[in-house]
Chimera marker file (.cmm) of the C-alpha trace (Angstrom):
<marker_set name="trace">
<marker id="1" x="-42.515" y="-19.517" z="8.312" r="1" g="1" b="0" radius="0.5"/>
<marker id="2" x="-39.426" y="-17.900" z="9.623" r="1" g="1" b="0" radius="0.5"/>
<marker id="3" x="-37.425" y="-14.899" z="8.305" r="1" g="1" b="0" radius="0.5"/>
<marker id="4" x="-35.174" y="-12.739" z="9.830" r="1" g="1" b="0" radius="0.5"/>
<marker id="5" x="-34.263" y="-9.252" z="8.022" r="1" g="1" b="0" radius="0.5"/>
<marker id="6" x="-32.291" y="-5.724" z="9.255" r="1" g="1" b="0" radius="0.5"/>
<marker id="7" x="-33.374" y="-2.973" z="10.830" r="1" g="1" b="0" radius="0.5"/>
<marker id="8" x="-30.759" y="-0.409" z="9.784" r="1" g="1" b="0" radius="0.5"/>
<marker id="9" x="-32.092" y="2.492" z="11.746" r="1" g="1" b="0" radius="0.5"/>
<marker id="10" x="-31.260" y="1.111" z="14.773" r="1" g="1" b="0" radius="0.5"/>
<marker id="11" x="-27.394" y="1.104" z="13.685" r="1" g="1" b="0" radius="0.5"/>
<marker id="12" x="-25.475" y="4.029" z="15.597" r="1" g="1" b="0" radius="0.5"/>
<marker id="13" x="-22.295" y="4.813" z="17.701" r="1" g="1" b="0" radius="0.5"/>
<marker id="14" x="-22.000" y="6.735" z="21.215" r="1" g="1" b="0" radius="0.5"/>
<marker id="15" x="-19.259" y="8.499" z="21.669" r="1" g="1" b="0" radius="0.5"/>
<marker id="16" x="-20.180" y="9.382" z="17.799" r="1" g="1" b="0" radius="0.5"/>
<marker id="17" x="-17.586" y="8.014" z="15.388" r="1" g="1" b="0" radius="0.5"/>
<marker id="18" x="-18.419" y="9.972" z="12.080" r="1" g="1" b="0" radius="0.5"/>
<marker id="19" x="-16.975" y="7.194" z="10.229" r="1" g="1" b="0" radius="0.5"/>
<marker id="20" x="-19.041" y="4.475" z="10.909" r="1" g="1" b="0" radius="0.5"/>
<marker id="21" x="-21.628" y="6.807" z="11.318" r="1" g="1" b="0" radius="0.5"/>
<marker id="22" x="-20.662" y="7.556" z="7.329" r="1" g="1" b="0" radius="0.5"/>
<marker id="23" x="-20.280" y="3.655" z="6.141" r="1" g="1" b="0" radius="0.5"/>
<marker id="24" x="-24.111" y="3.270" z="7.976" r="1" g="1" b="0" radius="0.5"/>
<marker id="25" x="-25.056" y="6.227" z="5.848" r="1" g="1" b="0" radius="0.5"/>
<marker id="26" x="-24.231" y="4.374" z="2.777" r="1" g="1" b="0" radius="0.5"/>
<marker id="27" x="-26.572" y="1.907" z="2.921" r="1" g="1" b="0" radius="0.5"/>
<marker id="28" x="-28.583" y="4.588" z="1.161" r="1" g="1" b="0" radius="0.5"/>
<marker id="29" x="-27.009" y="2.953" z="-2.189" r="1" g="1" b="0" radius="0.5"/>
<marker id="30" x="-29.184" y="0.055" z="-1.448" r="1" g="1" b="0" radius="0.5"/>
<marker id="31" x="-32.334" y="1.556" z="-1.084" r="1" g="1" b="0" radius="0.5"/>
<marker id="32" x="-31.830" y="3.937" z="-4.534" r="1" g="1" b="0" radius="0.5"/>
<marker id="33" x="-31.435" y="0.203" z="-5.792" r="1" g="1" b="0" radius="0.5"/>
<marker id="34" x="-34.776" y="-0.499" z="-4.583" r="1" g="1" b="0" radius="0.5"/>
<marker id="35" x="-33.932" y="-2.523" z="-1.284" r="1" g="1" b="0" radius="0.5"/>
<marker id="36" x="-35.776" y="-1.990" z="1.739" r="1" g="1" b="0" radius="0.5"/>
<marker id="37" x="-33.420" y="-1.400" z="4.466" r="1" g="1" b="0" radius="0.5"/>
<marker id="38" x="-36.208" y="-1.489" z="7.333" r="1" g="1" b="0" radius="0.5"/>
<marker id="39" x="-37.730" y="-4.663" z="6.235" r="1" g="1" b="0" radius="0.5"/>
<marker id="40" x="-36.858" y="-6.123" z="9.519" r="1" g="1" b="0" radius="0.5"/>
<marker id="41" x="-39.353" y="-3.754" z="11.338" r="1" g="1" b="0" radius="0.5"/>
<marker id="42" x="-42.070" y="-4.186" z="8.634" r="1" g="1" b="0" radius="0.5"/>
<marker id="43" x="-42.046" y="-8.049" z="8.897" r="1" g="1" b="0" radius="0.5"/>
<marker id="44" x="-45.419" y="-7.842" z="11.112" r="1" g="1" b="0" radius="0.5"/>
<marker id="45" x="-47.429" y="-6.255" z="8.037" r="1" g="1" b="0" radius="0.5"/>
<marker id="46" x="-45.647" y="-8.833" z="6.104" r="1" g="1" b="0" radius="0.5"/>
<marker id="47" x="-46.989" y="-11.861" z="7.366" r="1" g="1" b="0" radius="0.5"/>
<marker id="48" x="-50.394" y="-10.275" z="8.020" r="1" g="1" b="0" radius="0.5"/>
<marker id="49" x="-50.600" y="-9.175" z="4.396" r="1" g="1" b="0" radius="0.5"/>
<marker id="50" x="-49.559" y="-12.527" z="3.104" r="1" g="1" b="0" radius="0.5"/>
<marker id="51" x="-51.874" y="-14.348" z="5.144" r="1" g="1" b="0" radius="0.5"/>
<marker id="52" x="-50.182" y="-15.976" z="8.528" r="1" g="1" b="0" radius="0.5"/>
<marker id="53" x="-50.940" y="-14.694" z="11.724" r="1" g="1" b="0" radius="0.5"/>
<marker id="54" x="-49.022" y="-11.589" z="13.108" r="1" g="1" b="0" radius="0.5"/>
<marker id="55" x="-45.846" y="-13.564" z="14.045" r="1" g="1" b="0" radius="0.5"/>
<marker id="56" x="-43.498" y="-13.625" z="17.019" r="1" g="1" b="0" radius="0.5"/>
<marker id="57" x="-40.612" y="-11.149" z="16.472" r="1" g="1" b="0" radius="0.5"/>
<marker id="58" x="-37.137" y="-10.754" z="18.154" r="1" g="1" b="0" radius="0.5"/>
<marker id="59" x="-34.084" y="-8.238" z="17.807" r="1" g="1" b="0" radius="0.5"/>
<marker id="60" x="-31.093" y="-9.102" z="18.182" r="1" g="1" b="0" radius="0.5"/>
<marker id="61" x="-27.915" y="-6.144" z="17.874" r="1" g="1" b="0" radius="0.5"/>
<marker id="62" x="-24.640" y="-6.568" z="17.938" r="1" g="1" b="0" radius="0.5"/>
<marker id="63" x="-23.102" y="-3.925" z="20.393" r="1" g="1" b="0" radius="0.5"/>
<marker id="64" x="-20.177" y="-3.610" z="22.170" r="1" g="1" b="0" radius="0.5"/>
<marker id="65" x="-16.877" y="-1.282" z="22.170" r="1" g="1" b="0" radius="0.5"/>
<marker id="66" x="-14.681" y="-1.569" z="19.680" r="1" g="1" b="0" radius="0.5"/>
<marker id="67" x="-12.832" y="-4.661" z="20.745" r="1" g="1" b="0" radius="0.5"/>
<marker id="68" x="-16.085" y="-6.325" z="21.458" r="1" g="1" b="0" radius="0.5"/>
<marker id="69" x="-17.759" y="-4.723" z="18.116" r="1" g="1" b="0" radius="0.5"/>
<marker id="70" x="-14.680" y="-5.972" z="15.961" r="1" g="1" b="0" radius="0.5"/>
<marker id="71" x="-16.343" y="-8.409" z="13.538" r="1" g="1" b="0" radius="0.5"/>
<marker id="72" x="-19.275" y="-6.503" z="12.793" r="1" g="1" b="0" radius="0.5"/>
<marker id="73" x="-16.812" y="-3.156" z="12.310" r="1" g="1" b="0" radius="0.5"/>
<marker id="74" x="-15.187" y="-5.807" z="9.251" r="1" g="1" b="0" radius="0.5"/>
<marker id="75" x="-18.956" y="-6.622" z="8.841" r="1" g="1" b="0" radius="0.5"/>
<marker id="76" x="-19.963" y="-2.863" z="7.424" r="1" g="1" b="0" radius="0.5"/>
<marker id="77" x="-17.320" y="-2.557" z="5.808" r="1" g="1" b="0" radius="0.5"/>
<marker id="78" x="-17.366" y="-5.430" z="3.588" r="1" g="1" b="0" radius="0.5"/>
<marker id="79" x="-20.437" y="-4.416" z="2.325" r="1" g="1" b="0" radius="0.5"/>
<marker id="80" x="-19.680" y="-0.705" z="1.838" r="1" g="1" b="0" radius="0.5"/>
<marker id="81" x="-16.635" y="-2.590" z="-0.454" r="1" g="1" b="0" radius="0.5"/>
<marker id="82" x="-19.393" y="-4.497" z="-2.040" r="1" g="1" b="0" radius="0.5"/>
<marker id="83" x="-21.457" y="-1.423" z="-2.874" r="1" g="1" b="0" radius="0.5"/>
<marker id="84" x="-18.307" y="0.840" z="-3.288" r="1" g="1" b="0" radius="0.5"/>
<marker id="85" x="-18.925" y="1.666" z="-6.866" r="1" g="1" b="0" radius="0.5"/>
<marker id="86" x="-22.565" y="2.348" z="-6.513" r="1" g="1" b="0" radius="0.5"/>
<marker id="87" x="-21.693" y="4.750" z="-3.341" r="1" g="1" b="0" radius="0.5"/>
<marker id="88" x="-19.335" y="6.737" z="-4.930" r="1" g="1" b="0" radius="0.5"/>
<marker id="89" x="-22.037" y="7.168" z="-7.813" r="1" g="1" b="0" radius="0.5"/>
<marker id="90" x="-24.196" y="7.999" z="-5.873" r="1" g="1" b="0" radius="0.5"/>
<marker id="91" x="-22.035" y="10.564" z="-4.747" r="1" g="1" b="0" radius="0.5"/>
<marker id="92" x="-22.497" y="9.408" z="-0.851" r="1" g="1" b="0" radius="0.5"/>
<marker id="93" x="-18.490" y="9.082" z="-0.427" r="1" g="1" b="0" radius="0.5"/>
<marker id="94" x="-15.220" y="9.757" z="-2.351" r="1" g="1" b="0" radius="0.5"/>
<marker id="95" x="-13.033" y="6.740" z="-3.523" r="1" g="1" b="0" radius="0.5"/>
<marker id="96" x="-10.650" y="7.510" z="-0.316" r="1" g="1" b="0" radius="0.5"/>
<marker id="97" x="-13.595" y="7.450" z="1.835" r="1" g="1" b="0" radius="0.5"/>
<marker id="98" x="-14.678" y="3.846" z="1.039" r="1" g="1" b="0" radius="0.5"/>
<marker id="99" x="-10.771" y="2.430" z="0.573" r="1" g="1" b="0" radius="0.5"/>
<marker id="100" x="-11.211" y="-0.892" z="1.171" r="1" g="1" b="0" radius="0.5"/>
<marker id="101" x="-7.955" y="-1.427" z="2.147" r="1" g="1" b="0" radius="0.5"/>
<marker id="102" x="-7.734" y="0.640" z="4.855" r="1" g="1" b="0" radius="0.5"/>
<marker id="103" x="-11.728" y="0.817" z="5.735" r="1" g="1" b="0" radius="0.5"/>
<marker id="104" x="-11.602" y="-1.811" z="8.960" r="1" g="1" b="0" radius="0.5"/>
<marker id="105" x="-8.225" y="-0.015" z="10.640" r="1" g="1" b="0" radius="0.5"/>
<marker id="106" x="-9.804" y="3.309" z="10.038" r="1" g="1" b="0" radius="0.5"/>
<marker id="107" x="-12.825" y="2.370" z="11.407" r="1" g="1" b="0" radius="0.5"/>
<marker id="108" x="-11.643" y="0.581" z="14.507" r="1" g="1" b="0" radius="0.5"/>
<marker id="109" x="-8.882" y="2.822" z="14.999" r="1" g="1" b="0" radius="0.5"/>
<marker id="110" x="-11.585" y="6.006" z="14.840" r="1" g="1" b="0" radius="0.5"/>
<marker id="111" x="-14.177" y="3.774" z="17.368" r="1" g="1" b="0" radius="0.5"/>
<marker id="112" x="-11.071" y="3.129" z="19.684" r="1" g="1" b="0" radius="0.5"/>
<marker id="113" x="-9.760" y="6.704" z="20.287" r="1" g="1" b="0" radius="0.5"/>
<marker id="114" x="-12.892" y="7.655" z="21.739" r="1" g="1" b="0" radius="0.5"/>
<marker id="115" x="-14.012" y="4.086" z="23.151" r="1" g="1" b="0" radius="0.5"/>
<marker id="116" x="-16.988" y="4.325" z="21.363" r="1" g="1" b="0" radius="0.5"/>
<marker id="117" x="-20.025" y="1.477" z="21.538" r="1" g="1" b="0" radius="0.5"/>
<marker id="118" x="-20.934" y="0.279" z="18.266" r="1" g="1" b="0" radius="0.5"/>
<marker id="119" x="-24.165" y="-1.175" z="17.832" r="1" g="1" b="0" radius="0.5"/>
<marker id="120" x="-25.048" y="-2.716" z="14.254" r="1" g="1" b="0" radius="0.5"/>
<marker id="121" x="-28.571" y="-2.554" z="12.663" r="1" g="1" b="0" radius="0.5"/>
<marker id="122" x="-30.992" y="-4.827" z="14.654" r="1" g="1" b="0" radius="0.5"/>
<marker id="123" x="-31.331" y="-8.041" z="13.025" r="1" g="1" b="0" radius="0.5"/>
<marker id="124" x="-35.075" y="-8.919" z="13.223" r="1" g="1" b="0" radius="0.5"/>
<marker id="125" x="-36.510" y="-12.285" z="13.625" r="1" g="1" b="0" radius="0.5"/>
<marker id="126" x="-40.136" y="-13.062" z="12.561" r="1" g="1" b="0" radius="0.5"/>
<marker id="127" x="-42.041" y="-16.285" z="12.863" r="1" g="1" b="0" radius="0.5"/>
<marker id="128" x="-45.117" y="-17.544" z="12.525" r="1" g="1" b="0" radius="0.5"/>
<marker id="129" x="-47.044" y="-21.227" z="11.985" r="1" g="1" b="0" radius="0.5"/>
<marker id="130" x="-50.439" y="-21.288" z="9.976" r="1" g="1" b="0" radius="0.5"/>
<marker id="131" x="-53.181" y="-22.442" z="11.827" r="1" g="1" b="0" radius="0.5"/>
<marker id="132" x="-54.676" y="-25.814" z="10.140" r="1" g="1" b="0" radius="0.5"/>
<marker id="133" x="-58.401" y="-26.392" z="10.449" r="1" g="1" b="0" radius="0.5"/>
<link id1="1" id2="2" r="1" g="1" b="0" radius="0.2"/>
<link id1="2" id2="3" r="1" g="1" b="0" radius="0.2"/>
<link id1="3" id2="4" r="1" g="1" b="0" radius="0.2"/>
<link id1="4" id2="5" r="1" g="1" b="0" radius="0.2"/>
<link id1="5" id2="6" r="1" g="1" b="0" radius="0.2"/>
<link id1="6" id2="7" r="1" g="1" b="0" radius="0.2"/>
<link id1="7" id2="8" r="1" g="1" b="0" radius="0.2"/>
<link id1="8" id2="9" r="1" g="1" b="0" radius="0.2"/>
<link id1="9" id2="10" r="1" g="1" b="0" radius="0.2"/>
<link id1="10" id2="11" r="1" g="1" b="0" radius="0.2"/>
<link id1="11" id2="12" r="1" g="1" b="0" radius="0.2"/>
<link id1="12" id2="13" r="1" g="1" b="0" radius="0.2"/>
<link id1="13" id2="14" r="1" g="1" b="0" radius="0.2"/>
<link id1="14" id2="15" r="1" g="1" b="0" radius="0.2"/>
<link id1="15" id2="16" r="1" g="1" b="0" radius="0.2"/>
<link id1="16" id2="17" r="1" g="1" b="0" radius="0.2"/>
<link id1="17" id2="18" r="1" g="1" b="0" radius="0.2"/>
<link id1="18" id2="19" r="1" g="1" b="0" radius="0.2"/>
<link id1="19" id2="20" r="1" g="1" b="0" radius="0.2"/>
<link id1="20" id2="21" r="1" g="1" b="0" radius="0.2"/>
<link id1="21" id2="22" r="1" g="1" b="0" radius="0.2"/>
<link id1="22" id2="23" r="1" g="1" b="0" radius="0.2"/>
<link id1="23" id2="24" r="1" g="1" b="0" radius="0.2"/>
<link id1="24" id2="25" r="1" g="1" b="0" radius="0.2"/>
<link id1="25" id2="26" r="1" g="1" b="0" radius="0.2"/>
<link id1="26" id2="27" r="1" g="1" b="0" radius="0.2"/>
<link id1="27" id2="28" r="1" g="1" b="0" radius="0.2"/>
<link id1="28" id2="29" r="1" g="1" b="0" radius="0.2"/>
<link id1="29" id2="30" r="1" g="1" b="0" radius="0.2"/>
<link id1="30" id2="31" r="1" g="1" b="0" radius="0.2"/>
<link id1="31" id2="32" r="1" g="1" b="0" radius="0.2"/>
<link id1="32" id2="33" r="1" g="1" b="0" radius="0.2"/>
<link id1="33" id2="34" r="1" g="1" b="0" radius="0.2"/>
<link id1="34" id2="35" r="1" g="1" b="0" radius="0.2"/>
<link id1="35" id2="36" r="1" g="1" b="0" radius="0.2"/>
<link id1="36" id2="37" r="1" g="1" b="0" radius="0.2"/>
<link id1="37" id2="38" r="1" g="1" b="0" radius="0.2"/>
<link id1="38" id2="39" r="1" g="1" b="0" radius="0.2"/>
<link id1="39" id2="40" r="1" g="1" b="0" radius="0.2"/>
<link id1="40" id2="41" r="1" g="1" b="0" radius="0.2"/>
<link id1="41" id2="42" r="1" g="1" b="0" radius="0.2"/>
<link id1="42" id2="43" r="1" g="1" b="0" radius="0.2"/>
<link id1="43" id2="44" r="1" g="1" b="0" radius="0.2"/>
<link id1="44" id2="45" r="1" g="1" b="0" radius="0.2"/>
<link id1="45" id2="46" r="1" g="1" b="0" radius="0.2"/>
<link id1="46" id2="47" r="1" g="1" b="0" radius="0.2"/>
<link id1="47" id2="48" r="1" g="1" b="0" radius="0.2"/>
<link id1="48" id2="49" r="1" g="1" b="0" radius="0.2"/>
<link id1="49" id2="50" r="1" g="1" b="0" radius="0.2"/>
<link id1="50" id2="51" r="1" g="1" b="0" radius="0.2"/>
<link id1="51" id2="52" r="1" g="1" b="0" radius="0.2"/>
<link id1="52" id2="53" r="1" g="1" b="0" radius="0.2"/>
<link id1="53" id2="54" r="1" g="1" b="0" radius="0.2"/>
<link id1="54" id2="55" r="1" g="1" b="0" radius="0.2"/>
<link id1="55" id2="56" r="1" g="1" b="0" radius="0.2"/>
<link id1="56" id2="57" r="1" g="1" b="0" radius="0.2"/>
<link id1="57" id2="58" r="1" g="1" b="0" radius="0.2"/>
<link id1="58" id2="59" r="1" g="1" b="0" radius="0.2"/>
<link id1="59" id2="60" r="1" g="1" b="0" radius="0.2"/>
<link id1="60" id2="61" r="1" g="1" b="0" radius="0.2"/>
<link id1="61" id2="62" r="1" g="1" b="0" radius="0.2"/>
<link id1="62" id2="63" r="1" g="1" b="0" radius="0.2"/>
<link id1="63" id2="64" r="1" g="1" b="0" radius="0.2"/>
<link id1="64" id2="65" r="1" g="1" b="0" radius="0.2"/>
<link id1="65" id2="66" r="1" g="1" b="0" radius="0.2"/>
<link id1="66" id2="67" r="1" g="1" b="0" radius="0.2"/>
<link id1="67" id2="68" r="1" g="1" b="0" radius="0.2"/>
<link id1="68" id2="69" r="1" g="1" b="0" radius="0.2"/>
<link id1="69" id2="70" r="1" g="1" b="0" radius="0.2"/>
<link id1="70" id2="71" r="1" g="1" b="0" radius="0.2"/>
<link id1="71" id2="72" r="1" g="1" b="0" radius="0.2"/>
<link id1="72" id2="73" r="1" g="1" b="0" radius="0.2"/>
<link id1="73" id2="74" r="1" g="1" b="0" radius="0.2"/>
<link id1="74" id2="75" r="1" g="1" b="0" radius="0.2"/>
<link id1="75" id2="76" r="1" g="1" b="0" radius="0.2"/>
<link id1="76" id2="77" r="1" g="1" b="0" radius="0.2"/>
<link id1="77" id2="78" r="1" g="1" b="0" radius="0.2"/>
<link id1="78" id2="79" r="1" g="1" b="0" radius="0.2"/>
<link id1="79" id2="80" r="1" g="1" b="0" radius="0.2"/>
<link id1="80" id2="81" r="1" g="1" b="0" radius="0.2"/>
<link id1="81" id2="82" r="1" g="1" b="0" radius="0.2"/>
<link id1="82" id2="83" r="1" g="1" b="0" radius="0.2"/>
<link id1="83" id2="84" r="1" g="1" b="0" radius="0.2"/>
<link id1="84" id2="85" r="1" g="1" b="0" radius="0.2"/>
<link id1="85" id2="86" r="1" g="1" b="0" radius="0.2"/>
<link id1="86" id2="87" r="1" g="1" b="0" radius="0.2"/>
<link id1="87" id2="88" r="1" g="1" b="0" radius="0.2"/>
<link id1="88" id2="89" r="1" g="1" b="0" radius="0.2"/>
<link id1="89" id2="90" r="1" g="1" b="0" radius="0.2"/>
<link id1="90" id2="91" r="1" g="1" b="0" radius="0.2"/>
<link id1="91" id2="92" r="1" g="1" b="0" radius="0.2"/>
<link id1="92" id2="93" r="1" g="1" b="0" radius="0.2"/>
<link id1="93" id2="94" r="1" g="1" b="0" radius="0.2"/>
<link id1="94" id2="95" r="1" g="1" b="0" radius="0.2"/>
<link id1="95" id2="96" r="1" g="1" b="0" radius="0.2"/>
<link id1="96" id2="97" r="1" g="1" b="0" radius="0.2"/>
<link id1="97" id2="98" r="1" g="1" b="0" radius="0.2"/>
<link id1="98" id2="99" r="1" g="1" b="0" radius="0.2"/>
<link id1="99" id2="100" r="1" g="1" b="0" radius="0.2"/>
<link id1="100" id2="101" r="1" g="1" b="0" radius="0.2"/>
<link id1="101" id2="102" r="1" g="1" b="0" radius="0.2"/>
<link id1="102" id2="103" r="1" g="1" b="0" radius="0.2"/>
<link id1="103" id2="104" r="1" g="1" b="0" radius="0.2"/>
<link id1="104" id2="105" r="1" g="1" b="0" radius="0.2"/>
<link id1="105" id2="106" r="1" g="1" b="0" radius="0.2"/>
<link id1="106" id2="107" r="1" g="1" b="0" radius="0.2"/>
<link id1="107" id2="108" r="1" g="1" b="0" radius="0.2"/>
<link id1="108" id2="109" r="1" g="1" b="0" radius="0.2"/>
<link id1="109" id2="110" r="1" g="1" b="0" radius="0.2"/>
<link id1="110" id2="111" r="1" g="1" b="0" radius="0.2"/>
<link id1="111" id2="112" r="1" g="1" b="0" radius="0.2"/>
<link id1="112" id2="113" r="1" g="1" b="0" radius="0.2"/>
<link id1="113" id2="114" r="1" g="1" b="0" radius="0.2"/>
<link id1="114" id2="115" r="1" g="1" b="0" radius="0.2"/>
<link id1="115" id2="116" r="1" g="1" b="0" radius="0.2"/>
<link id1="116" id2="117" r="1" g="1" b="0" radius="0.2"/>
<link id1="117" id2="118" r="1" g="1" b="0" radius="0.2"/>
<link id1="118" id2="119" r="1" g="1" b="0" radius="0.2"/>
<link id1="119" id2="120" r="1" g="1" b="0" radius="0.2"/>
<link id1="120" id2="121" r="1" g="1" b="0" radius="0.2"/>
<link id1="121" id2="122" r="1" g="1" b="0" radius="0.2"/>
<link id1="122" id2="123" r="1" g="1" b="0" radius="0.2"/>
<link id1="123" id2="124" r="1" g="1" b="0" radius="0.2"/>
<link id1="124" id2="125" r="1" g="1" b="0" radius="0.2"/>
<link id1="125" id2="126" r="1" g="1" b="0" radius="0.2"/>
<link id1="126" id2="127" r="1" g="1" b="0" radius="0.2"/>
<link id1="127" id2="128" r="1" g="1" b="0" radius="0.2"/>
<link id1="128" id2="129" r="1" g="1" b="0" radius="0.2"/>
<link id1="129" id2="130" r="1" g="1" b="0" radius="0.2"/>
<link id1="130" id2="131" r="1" g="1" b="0" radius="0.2"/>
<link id1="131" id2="132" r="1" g="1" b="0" radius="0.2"/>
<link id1="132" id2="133" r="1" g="1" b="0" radius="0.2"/>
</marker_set>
């Protein structure tokens, strides 16, 4: 069994850029939704709850400044579009905050004028094979 799930805490910028910081925030519209955001981190007490051994686990982040951090900059926010109506809502961000059409140059222009390192939630791996007797 393999899965491989997000660690959102692990998201964060340095130099701070309180926009992406902001679009990271708003993954709080998932878990009023009921999503678990950590899952990724929880996926030991998965397996050993549902019966396989405690798997093997790996993280993998995207990091990198904002040239290098590009893709997952679109990344965020394509789903904050996705989620946009639920955010606002939810009263996380204003409609101008989450404008999809100018979300991706305000973010990399924001991560560039401080040549700030993105890193993206952790993705987490998890594996583990059943032992057959």
């Amino acid at each position: 069994m393999v899965i491989v799930e997000p660690a959102w805490r692990f998201a964060r910028s340095l130099p701070l850029v309180p926009l992406y910081e902001r679009c990271c925030q708003c993954v709080q519209a998932f878990r009023s939704a009921g999503v678990e955001t950590e899952m990724g981190i929880k996926l030991h007490w998965a397996f050993v709850v549902a019966g396989p051994p405690g798997p093997a686990m790996q993280m993998c982040p995207i990091i990198g400044g904002p040239a290098a951090a590009l893709d997952w900059l679109r990344g965020i926010a394509g789903i904050v579009t996705t989620i946009q109506s639920e955010i606002i809502c939810l009263g996380l961000a204003i409609t101008d905050e989450v404008d999809s059409t100018t979300l991706v140059g305000r973010l990399h222009a924001e991560a560039g004028a401080t040549d700030s390192v993105i890193v993206a939630p952790g993705t987490v791996g998890a594996w583990a094979r059943e032992s057959r007797s």
